[in-house]
Residue, then its C-alpha position, 0 to 999 in steps of 0.5 A: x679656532x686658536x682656542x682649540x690649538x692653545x689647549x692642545x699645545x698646554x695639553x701636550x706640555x703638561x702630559x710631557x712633563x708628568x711623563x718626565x716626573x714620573x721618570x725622575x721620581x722612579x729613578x729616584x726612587x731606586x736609587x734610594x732603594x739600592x743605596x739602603x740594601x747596600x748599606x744594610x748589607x756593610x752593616x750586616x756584614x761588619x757585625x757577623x765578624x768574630x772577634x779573636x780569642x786573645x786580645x792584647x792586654x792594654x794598660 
């Protein structure tokens, strides 16, 4: 019979700790999905601006 209780214990430790690795893995996930979007964002937006017209002549 403690055989039986051991399992369940095991059991329910190990579905404890894939439900928090799943957690941690998406949260990540995200984080790293926002993180790209914004730089995307700072990149495309530093290209797009015009250069002027009359740029000071430098020697």
């Amino acid at each position: 019979m403690t055989d039986n209780s051991e399992k369940s214990e095991k059991a329910s430790w190990t579905g404890k700790a894939a439900l928090a690795g799943a957690a941690i893995g998406s949260a990540a996930l995200a984080a790293a999905l926002l993180y790209a979007s914004r730089r995307k964002e700072r990149t495309e937006k530093a290209s797009s601006k015009p250069l002027p017209d009359d740029l000071p002549e430098t020697d």
